[in-house]
VOGU-3710 file (C-alpha; in Angstrom, 3 decimals, decimal comma):
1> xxxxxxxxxx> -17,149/24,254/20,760  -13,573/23,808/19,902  -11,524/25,652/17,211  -10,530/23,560/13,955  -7,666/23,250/11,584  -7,010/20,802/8,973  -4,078/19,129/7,515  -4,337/17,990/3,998  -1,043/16,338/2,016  0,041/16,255/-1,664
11> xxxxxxxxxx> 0,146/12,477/-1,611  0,323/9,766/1,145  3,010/10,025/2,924  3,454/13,844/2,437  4,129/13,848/6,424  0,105/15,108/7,473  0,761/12,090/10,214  3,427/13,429/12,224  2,794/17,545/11,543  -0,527/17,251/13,006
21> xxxxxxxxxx> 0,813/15,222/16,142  3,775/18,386/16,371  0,736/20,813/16,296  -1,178/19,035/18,992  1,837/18,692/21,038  2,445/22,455/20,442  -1,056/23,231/21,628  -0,921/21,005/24,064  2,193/23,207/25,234  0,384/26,577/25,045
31> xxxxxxxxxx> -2,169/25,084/27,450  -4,960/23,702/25,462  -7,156/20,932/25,429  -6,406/19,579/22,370  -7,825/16,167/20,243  -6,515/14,737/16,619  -8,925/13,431/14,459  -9,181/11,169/11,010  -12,636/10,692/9,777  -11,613/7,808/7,774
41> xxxxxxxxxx> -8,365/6,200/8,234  -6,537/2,597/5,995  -4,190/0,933/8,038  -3,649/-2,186/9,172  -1,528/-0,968/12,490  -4,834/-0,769/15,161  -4,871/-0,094/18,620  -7,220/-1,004/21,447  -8,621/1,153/23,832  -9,411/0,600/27,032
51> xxxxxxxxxx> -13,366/0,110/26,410  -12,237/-2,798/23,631  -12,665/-0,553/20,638  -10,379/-0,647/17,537  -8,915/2,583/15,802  -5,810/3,028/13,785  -2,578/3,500/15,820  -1,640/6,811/13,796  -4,016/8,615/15,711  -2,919/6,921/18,820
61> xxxxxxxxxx> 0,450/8,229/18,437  -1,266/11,902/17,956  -3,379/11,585/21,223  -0,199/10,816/23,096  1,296/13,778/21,474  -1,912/15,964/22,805  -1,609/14,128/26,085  -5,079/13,083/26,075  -6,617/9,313/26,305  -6,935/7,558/22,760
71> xxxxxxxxxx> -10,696/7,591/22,133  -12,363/5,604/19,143  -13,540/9,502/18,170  -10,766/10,342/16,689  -11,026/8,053/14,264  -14,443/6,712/13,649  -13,897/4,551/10,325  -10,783/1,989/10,211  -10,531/0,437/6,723  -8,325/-2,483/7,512
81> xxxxxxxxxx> -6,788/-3,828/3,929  -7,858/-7,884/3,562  -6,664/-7,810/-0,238  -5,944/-5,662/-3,303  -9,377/-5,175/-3,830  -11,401/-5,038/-0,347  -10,971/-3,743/3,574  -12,424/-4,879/6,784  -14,533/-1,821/7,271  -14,393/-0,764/11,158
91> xxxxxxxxxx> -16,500/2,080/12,431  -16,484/3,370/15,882  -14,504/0,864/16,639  -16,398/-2,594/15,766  -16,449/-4,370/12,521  -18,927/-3,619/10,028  -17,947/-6,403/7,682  -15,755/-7,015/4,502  -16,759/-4,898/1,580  -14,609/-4,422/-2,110
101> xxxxxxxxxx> -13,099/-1,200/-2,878  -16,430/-0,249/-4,943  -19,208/-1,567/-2,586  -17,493/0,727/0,364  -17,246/3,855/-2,103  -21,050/3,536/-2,877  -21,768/2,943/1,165  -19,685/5,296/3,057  -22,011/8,322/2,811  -24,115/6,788/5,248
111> xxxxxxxxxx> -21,414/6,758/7,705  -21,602/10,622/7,603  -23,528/11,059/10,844  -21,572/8,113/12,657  -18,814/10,889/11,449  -19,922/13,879/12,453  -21,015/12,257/16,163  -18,044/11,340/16,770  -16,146/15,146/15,811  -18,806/16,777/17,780
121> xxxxxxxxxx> -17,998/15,309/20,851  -14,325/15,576/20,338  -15,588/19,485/20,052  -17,105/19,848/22,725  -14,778/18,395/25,299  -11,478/19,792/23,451  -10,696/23,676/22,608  -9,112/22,300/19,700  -9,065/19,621/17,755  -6,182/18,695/14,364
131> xxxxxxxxxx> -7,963/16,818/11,735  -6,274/15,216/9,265  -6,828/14,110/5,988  -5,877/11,388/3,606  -3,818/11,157/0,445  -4,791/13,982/-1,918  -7,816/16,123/-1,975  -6,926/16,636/-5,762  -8,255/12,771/-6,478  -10,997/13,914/-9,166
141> xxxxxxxxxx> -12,395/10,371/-9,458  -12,980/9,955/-5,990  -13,851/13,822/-5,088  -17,693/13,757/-5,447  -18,136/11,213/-2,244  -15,102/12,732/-0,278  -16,004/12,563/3,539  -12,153/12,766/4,616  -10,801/15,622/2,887  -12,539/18,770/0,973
151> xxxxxxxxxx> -15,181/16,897/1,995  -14,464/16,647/5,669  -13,271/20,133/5,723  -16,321/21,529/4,408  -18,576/19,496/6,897  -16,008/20,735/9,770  -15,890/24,294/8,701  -11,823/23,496/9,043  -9,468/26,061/7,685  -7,301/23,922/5,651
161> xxxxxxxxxx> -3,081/23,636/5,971  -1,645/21,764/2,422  1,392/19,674/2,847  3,718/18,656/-0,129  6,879/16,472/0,468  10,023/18,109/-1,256  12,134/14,498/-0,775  10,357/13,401/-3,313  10,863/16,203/-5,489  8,576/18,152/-7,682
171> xxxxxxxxxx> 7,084/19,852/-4,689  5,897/22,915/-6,522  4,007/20,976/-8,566  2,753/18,883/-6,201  1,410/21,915/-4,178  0,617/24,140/-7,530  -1,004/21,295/-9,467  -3,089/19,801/-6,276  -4,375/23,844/-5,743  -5,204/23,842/-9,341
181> xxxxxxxxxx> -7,507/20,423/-9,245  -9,714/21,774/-6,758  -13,309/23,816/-7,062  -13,031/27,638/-5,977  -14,757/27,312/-3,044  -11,889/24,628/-1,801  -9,300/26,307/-2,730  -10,641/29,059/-0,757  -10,618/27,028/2,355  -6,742/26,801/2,131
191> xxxxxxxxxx> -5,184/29,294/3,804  -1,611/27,569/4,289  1,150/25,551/2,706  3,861/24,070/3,919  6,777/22,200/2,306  7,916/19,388/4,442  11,036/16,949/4,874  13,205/19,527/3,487  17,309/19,208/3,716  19,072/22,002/2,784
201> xxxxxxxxxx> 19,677/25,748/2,597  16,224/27,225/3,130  17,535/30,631/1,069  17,914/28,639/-2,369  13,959/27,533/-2,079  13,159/31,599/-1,537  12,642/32,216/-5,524  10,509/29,194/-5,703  8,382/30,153/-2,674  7,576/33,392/-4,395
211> xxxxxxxxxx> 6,346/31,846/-7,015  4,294/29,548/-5,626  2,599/32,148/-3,501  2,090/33,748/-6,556  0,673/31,216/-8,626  -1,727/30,144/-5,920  -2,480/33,547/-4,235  -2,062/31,105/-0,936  0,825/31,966/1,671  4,075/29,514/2,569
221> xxxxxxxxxx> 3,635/29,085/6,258  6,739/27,304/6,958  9,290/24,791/5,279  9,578/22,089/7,729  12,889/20,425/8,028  13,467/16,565/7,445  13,036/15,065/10,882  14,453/11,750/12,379  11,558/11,632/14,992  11,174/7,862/16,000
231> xxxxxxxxxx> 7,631/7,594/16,754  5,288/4,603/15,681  4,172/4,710/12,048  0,934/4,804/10,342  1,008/2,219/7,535  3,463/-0,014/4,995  5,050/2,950/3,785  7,303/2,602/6,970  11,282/3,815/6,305  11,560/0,922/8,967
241> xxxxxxxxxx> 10,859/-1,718/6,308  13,695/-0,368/4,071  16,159/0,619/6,467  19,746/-0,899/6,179  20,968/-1,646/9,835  24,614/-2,247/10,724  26,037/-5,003/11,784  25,291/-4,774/15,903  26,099/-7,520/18,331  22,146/-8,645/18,746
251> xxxxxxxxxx> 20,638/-9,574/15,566  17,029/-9,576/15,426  14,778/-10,356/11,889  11,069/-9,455/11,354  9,443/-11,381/8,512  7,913/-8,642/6,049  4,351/-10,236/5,127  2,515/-9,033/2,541  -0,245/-7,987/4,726  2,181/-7,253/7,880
261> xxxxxxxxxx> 0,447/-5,656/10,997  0,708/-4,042/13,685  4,669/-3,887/13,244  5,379/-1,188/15,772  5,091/-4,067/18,091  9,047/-3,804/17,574  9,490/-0,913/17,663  11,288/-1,110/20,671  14,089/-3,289/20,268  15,419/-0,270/17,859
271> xxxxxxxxxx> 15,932/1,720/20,978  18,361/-1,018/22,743  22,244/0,176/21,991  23,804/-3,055/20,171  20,923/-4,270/18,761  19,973/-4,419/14,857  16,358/-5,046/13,867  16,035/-5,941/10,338  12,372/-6,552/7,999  13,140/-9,643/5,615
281> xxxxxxxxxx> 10,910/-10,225/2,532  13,065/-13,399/1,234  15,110/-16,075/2,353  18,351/-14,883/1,119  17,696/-11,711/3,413  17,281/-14,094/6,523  21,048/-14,931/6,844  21,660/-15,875/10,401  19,580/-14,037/13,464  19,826/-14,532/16,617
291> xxxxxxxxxx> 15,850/-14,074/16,817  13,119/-14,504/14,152  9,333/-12,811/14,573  6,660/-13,351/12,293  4,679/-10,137/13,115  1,020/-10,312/12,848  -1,240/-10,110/9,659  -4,310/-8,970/8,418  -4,470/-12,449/5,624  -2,897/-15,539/7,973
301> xxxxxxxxxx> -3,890/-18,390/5,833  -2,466/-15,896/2,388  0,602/-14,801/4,112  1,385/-18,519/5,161  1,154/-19,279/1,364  3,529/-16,758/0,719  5,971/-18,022/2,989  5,990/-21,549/1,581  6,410/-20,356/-2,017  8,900/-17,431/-1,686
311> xxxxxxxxxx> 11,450/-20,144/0,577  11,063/-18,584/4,147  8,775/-20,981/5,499  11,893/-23,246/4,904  14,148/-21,451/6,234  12,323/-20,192/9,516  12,062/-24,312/9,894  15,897/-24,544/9,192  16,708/-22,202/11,790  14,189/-23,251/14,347
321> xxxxxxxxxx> 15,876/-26,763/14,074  19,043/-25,385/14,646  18,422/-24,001/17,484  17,356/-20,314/16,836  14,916/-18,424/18,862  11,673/-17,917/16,940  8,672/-15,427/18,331  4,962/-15,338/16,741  2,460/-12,991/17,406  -0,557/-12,894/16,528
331> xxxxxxxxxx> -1,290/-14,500/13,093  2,688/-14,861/13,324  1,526/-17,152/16,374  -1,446/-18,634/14,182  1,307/-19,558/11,496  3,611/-21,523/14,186  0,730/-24,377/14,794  0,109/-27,255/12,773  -3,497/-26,217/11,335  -5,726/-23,649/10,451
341> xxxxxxxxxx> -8,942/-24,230/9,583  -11,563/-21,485/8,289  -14,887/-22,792/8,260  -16,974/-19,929/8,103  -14,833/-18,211/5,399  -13,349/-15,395/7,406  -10,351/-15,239/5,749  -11,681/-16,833/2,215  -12,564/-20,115/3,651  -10,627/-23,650/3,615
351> xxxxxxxxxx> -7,978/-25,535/5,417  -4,375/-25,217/5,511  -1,496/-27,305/7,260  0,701/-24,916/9,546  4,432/-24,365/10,244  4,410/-27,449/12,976  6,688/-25,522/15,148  3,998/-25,242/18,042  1,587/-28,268/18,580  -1,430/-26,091/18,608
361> xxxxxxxxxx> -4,436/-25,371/15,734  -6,088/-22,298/15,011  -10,060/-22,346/14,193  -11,103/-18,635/12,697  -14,368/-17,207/13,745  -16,783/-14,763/12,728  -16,250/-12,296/16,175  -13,363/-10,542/16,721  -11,402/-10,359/19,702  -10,664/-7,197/21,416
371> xxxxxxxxxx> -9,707/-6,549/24,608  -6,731/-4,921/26,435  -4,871/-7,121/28,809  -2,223/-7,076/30,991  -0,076/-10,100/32,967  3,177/-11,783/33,562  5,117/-14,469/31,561  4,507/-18,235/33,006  7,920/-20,038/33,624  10,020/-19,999/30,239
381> xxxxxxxxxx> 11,989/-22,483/28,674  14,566/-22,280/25,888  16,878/-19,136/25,180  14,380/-17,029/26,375  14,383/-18,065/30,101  14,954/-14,559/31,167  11,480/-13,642/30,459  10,027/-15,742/33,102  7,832/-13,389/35,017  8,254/-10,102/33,926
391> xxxxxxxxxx> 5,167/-8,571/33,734  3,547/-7,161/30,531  0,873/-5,155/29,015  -1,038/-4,974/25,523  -3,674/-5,810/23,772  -5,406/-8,657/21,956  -7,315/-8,333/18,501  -8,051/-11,191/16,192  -10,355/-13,612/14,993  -9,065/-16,874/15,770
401> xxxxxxxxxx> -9,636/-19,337/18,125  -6,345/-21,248/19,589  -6,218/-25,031/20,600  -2,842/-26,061/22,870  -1,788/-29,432/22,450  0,034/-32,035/24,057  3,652/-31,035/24,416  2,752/-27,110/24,226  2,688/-25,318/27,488  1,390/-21,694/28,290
411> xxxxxxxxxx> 3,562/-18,629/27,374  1,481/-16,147/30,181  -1,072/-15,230/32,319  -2,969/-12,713/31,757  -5,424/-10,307/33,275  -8,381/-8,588/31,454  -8,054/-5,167/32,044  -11,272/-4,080/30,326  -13,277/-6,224/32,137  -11,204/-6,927/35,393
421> xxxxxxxxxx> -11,081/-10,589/35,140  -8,653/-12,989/35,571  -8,291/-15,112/32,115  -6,022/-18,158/32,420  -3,370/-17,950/30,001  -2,497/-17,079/26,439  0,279/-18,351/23,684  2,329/-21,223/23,522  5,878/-22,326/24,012  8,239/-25,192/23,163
431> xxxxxxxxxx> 11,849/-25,371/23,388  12,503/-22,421/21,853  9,689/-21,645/19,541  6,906/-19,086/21,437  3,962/-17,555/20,356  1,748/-15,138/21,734  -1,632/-13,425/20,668  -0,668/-10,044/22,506  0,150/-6,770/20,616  2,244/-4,617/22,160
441> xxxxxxxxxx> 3,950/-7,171/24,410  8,013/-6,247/24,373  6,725/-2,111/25,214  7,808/-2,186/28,598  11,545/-1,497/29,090  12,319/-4,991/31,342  10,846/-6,966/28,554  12,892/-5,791/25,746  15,751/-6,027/28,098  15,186/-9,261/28,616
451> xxxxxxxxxx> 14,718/-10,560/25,579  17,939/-9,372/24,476  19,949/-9,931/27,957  19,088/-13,625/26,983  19,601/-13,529/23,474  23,600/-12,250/24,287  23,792/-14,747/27,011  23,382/-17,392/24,121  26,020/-16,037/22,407  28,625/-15,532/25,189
461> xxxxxxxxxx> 28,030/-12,312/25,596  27,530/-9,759/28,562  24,477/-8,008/28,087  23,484/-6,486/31,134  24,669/-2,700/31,099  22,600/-2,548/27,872  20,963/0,545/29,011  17,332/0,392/27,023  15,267/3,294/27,540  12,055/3,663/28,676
471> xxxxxxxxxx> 9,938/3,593/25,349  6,925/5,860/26,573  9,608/8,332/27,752  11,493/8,034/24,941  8,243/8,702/23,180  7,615/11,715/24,857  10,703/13,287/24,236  10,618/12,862/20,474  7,294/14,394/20,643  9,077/17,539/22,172
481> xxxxxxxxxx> 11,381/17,947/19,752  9,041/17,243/17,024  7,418/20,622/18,891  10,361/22,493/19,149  11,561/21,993/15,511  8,109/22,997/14,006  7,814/26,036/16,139  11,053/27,077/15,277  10,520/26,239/10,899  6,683/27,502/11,211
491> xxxxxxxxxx> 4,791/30,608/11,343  2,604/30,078/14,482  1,649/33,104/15,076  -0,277/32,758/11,650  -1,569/29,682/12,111  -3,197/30,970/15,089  -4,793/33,594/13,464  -6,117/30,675/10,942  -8,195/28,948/13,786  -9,075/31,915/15,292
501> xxx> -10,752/32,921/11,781  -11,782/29,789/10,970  -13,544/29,758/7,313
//
């Protein structure tokens, strides 16, 4: 059976995510067979795998950094927001169904075995295996019924590694305060802290470090630096969404939905020189792109009401009639037609009239798709004539049925790569308004390139020494240095000595 350690955070956001993918890439390194894991994960980014299963793209990202196969193992429970007060409750991969925030908490002891099945086997084909936890074990409302932190720990036998962000200041009492909140025997089961995203002269944090040990009787093992490592994001809390891009020659606009998914679809476009990718929550934000993407969405039918009432709906039209290039995926794609209709109350029930930008209507049904695919782009019209037949691969997942109309012709062709089949075609175009139900569908390099080759040619400009990199290269070379910069701000030696030990 494999060794265990566990990564626990402060908060959300603490930065348990990315240091567990830098320790499985540094395993990974030292020559072991090494698996991530996430009992119980809430996200709306998902991934497929290739047996049609649906897990949260976090753990994705921290396979690829192990250099292993995503498996729906690693993370056997995928709450999927639908509002403020429910999820979509996914385990091992398949919907369970819709449950409120207080019908899941009174369930989700029951999904303990479905839990522990799924670790096990990770354990016994891995020599190690990261787990990592979510928010703060310290929540004393929700402690009792834990099954992804203390909880998960205890059931693991997982030494346990506490994380507390110091960007957001008051990191000693973060650390101190969440040590403090915890019974004896969990506090016992943490044998390491570590302050993360720090900037700075490590020697001015030395009198505070002392004190912390003291206070907690628990050792420091490492003050890990702030890292720019571009790697696809777990959840909302995304820097993306609030970053302030330059003006670039290539101007390309995400609509920021309330219930936005799967946004590391564009992820990228961020790593083509000259090109500025920008999230827009309002219409005064939208100024004047060269592209507009509504991303996909957990809520369609919500997140289309949003749009009308906040302006953008208004001014996606404006821009569509002028001309501009406009790109929906998923329930972006849904949002383009001219109805949606939900007669068996998937996403609340009812009927609403869509963007008419794509002569198309969207039925929602009870059964998910999910299925990887891969294919080629059918002959293009519009700006984006460049695309026509570059080849492509994702993955579909979504619960609506899609009706082409007169005057809408395919956007691709596409081949079922879980089940080998040929499928006819997916998405829609017109003019320049496309839509597509495929996740993941701009993450090969000659797609992205040509997206934005025709994009400049539009504008009168040259675009095509643009040099975009290779994104799953690119990938794995931010892993490396995520490796490099944690070996060189950790104590490795002692951590280890921590999974040898164990609890």
């Amino acid at each position: 059976m494999a060794k265990v350690i566990m990564v626990q955070g402060t908060m959300s956001n603490a930065g348990k995510s990315l240091l567990t993918a830098g320790l499985c890439r540094i395993f990974k390194q030292d020559g072991y067979r090494t698996a991530p894991f996430k009992s119980q994960n809430m996200a709306l980014n998902s991934y497929i795998t290739e047996e049609g299963l649906e897990m949260g793209r976090a753990q994705v990202m921290q396979a690829e950094a192990a250099g292993v196969r995503p498996s729906v193992c690693m993370n056997p429970i995928l709450l999927k927001p639908t509002n403020d007060v429910g999820s979509q409750v996914i385990v091992n991969g398949e919907v369970l169904g819709n449950m409120t925030a207080r019908e899941y908490f009174s369930y989700k002891k029951k999904l303990i075995p479905d839990i522990m099945r799924a670790f096990e086997k990770l354990c016994a084909d891995s020599d190690i295996v990261v787990i990592e936890g979510a928010g703060s074990p310290a929540e004393i409302n929700l402690k009792d019924d834990d099954i992804v932190n203390m909880g998960m720990a205890k059931m693991a036998k997982a030494p346990v590694l506490l994380v507390g962000d110091i960007d957001r200041g008051g990191v000693f009492a973060q650390l101190v305060g969440t040590v403090a909140l915890l019974e004896e025997d969990e506090r016992k089961m943490i044998k390491g802290m570590i302050i993360n995203k720090f900037r700075g002269d490590k020697t001015i944090l030395d009198p505070g470090i002392r004190m912390l040990q003291e206070r907690t009787r628990i050792p420091v093992v490492g003050v890990a630096p702030y890292l720019q490592i571009q790697v696809e994001d777990e959840d909302s809390l995304s820097e993306r969404f609030s970053a302030q891009n330059g003006a670039a020659a290539i101007d390309i606009a995400v609509i920021r939905l309330p219930r936005i998914s799967n946004f590391t679809d564009f992820n990228p476009f961020e790593m083509i020189p000259g090109v500025s990718l920008r999230y827009v929550a309002d219409a005064a934000e939208l100024k004047d792109p060269d592209l507009i993407i509504l991303p996909g969405t957990k809520s369609t039918m919500d997140d289309l009401k949003f749009l009308r009432q906040n302006g953008l709906e208004a001014a996606i039209c404006k821009a569509a009639a002028a001309g501009k290039a406009i790109f929906g995926v998923c329930g972006g794609y849904q949002m383009l037609g001219e109805t949606l209709a939900d007669p068996q109350g998937v996403e609340g029930g009812g009927f609403l009239r869509g963007m008419g930008l794509l002569p198309l209507d969207t039925v929602f049904a009870g059964e998910k798709t999910r299925t990887r695919i891969e294919g080629t782009f059918a002959q293009m019209s519009g700006l984006l004539q460049e695309l026509s037949g570059e080849r492509f691969d994702g993955y579909e997942i979504h619960m609506g049925v899609t009706a082409l109309k007169e005057g809408a012709k395919p956007l691709t062709k596409l081949t079922n790569t879980a089940k080998g089949s040929a499928v006819s075609a997916d998405g829609a175009q017109r003019g320049n308004i496309y839509g597509t139900y495929v996740h993941g569908i701009f993450d090969r390099k000659n797609v992205a390139e040509a997206v934005v080759r025709a994009l400049g040619k539009a504008k009168g400009l040259d675009m095509q020494e643009i040099g975009a990199v290779d994104f799953a290269e690119f990938k794995e070379k931010q892993y490396n240095i995520l490796a490099d910069a944690l070996r060189a701000h950790l104590d490795m030696k002692y951590i280890y000595q921590i999974l040898e030990e164990g609890i």
